[in-house]
C-alpha positions in Angstrom: 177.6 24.1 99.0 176.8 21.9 101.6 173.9 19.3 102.7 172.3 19.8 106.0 172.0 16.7 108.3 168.3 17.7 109.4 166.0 20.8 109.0 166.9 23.2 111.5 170.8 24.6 111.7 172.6 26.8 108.8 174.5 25.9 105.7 177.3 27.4 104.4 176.7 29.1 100.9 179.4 30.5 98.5 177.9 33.9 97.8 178.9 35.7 94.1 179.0 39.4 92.5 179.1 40.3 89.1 180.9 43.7 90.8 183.7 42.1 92.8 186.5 41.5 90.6 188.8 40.7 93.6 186.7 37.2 94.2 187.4 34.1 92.5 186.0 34.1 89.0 183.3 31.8 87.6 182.1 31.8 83.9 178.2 32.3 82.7 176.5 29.3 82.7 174.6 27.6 79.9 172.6 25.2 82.5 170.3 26.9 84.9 172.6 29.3 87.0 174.8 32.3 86.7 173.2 33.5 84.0 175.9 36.2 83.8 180.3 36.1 84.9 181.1 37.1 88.0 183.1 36.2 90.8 182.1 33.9 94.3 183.4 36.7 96.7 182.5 35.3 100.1 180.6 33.2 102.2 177.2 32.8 103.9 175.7 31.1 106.7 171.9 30.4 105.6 168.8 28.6 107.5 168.3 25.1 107.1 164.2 26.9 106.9 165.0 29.4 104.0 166.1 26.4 101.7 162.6 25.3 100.2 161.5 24.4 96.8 160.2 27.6 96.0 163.4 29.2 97.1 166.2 27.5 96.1 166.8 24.9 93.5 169.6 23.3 91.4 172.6 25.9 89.6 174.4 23.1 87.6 178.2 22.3 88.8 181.4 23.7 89.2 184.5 22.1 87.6 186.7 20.0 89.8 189.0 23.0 90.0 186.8 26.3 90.3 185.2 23.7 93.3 188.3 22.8 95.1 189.5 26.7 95.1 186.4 28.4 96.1 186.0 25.4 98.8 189.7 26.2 100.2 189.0 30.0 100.0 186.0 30.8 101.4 184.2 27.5 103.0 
């Protein structure tokens, strides 16, 4: 969700169920990604460290609207 400035510090992750209908809902995706529905239901500080190219890679995009909402609600 966001783009560290260097390699050290945290960045804050939307984090998603497919158990927590209370969250805000996302569909499956057909691009690499949530390969199932579910719902962002919070937030997460992560390591600048963790995010390597063996851990972490591209999910596709959120719509302009699903973005904006799950932006305002939990980051």
């Amino acid at each position: 969700m966001a783009v560290a400035d260097g390699t050290t510090g945290t960045i804050r992750a939307a984090t998603r169920s497919g158990a927590e209908w209370w969250g805000l809902p996302h569909p499956r995706s057909e691009v690499p990604g949530p390969s199932k529905a579910g719902w962002f239901c919070g937030a997460a500080d992560i390591l600048c460290e963790l995010w390597t190219p063996g851990s972490a890679g591209p999910t596709g995009s959120l719509d302009d609207q699903t973005f904006a909402a799950l932006h305002t609600r939990f980051l």
